[in-house]
MITI-836232 format. One record per residue (C-alpha): residue number from 1; residue in three letters; x, y, z. Coordinates in Angstrom, 2 decimals, padded with zeros to 5 digits, m for minus. Each point is the difference from the previous one (the first is absolute). Layout:
N
R    nr   rest         X         Y         Z
R   NUM    ala         X         Y         Z
...
END
This chain:
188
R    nr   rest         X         Y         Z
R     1    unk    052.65    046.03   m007.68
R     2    unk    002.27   m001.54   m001.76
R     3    unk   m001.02   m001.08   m003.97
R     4    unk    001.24   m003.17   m000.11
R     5    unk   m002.30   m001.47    003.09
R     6    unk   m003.12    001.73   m002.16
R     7    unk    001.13   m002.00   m003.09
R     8    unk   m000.14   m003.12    002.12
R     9    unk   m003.61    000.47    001.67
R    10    unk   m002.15   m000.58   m002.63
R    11    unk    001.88   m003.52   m000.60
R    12    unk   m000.32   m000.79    003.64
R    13    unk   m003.44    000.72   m000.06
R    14    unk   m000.83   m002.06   m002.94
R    15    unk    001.71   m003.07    001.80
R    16    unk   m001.61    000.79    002.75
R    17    unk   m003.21   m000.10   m001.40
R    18    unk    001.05   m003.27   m001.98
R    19    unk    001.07   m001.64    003.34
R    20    unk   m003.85    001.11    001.53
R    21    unk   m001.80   m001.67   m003.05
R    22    unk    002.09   m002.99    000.14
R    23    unk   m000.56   m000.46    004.04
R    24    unk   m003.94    000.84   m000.30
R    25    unk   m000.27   m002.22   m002.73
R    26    unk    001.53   m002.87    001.52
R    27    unk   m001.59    000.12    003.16
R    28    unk   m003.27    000.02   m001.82
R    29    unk    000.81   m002.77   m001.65
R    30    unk    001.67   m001.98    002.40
R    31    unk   m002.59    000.28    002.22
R    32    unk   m001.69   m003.83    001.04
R    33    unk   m003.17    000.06   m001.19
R    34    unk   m002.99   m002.58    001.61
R    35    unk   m000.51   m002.96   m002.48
R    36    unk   m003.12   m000.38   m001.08
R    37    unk   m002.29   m001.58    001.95
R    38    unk   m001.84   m003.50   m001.20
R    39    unk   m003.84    000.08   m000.57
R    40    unk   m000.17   m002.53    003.45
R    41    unk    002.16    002.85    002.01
R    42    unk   m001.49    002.87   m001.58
R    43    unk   m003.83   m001.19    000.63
R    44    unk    000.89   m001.17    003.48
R    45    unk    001.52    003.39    000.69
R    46    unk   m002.76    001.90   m001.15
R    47    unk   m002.64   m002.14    001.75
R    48    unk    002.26    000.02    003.15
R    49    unk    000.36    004.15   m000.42
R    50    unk   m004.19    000.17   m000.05
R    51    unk   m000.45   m001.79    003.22
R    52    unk    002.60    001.63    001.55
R    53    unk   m001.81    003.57   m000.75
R    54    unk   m002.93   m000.76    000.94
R    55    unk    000.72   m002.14    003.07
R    56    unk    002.45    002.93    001.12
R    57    unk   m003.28    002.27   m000.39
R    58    unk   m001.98   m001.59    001.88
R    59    unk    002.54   m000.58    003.11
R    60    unk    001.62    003.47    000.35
R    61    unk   m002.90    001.45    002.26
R    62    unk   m000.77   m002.85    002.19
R    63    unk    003.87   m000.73    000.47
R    64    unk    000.64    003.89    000.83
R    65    unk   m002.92   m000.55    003.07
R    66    unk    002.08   m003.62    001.14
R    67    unk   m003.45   m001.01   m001.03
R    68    unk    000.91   m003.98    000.10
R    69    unk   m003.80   m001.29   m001.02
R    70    unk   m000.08    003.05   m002.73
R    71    unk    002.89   m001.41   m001.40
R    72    unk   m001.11   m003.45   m000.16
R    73    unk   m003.37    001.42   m001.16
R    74    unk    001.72    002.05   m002.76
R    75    unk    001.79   m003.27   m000.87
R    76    unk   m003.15   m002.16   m000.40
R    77    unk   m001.91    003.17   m001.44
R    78    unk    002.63    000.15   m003.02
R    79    unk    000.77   m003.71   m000.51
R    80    unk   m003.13   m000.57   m002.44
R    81    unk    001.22    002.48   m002.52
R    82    unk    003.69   m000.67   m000.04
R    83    unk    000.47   m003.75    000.56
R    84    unk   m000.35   m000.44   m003.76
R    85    unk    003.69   m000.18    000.89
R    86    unk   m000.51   m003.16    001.32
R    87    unk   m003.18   m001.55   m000.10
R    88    unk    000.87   m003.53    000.82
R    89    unk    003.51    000.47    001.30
R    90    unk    000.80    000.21    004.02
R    91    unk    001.02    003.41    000.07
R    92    unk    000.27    002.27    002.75
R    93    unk    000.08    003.39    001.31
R    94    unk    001.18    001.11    003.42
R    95    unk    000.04    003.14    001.37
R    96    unk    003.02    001.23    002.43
R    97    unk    001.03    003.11    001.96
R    98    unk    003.39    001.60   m000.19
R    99    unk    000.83   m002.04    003.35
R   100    unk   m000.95   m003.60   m001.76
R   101    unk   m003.40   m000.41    001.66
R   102    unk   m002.19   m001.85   m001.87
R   103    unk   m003.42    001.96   m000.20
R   104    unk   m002.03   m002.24   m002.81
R   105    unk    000.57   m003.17   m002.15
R   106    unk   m002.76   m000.16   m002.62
R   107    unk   m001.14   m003.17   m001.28
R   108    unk    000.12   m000.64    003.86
R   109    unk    001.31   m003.45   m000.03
R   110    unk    000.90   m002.06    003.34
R   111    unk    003.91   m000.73    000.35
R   112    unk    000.58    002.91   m001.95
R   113    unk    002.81    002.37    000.74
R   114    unk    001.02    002.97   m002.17
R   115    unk    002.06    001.46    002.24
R   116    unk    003.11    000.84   m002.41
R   117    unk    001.28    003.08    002.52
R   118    unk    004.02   m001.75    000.48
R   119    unk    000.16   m000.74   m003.77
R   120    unk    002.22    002.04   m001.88
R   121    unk   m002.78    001.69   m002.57
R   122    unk   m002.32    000.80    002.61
R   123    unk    003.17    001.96    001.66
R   124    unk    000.86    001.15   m003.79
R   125    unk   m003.23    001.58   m000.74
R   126    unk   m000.21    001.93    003.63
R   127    unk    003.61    001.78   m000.62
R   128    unk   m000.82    000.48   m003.47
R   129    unk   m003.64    000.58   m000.33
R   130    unk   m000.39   m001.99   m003.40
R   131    unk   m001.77   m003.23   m001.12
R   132    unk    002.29   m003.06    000.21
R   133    unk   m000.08   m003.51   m000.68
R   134    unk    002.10   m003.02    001.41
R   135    unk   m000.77   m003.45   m000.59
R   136    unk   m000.38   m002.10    003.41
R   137    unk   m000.04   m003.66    000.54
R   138    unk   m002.46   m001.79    002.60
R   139    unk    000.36   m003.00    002.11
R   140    unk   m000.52   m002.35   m002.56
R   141    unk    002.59    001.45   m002.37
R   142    unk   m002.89    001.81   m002.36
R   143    unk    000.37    003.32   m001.29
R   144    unk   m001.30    003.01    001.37
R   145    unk   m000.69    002.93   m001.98
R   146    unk    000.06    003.66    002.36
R   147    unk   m000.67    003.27   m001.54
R   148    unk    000.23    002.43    002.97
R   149    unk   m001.95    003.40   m000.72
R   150    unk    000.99    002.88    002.48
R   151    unk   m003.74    001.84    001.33
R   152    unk    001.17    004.01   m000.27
R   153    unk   m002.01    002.51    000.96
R   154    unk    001.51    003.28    000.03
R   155    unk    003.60   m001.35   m000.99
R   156    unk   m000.56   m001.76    003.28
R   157    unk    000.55   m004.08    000.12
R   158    unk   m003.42   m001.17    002.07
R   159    unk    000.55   m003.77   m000.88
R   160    unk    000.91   m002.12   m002.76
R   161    unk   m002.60   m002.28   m001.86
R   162    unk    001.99   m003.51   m000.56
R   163    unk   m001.93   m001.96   m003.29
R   164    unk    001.06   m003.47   m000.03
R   165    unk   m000.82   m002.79   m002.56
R   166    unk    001.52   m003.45   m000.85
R   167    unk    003.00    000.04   m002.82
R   168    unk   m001.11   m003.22   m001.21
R   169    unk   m003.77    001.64   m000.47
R   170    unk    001.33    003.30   m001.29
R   171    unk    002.02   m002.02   m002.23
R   172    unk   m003.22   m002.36   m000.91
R   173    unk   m002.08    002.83   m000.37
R   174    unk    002.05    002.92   m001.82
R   175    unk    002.98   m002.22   m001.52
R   176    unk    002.22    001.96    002.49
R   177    unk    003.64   m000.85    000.98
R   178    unk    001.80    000.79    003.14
R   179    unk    002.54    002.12   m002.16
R   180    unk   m003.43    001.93   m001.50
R   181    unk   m001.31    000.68    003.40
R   182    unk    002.95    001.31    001.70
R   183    unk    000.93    002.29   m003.03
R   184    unk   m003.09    001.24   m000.11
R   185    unk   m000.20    004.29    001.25
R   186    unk   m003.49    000.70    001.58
R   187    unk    001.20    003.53    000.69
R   188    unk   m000.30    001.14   m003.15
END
């Protein structure tokens, strides 16, 4: 081999190595990081995360049978414990299939319709099989809050629980923004 190649290695190596450090270090730092999240988003979050565990509990089984009145019974069964979301707020959870039927609305109210199966997070959280959030606007030009929970069972997509709540009363209640909702990461 020839000597002077040899001499040259070790000074390749050392750039080399230089040139890794540099790279790792700057895409650790670079790297976006989440800001921190307000005490309004961050207690909302958490209370949201709690109902959605145990609400997703309680629907898995009756929603793997296409058990409608389970699934409405699971709702109402739940609602007690994890409404301290909301106590005095209209919010609302509806229960859908992976083809957009609507199997349960709990609080039943007349005129109500939670079927969000054409919206874009509904279609979001199917392909993708995460939480998501969009904020929707109803006939009369009020806010809509959607957090759209995908039901798994066995990596399998059964339905998708939509939670829905007023902006203005989420904002009344918690202090939250628009910009806090949608920012907010329920998958993690």
């Amino acid at each position: 081999m020839d000597s002077h190649f040899c001499k040259k290695l070790p000074k390749f190596f050392r750039l080399w190595v230089v040139f890794l450090i540099l790279l790792l270090g700057c895409s650790y730092g670079c790297q976006t990081k989440e800001p921190p999240l307000s005490p309004a988003a961050a207690r909302f979050k958490q209370e949201v995360k709690e109902c959605i565990d145990l609400v997703t509990k309680a629907l898995l089984g009756p929603l793997a049978k296409g058990d409608a009145a389970g699934i409405h019974a699971a709702l109402k069964k739940t609602e007690p414990e994890n409404l301290k979301l909301c106590v005095r707020c209209p919010f609302r959870m509806g229960v859908m299939d992976v083809h957009g039927n609507s199997l349960a609305i709990y609080p039943p109210k007349k005129n109500t319709n939670l079927d969000f199966y054409r919206y874009e997070v509904v279609q979001q959280v199917l392909k993708d099989r995460k939480i998501a959030q969009q904020r929707l606007y109803l006939q009369d030009g009020s806010g809509l809050y959607v957090i759209c929970v995908p039901l798994l069972k066995n990596n399998e997509v059964l339905g998708i629980l939509a939670i829905a709540l007023s902006a203005s009363e989420a904002r009344n209640k918690w202090g939250l923004t628009e910009k806090e909702f949608l920012a907010l990461d329920f998958n993690r």
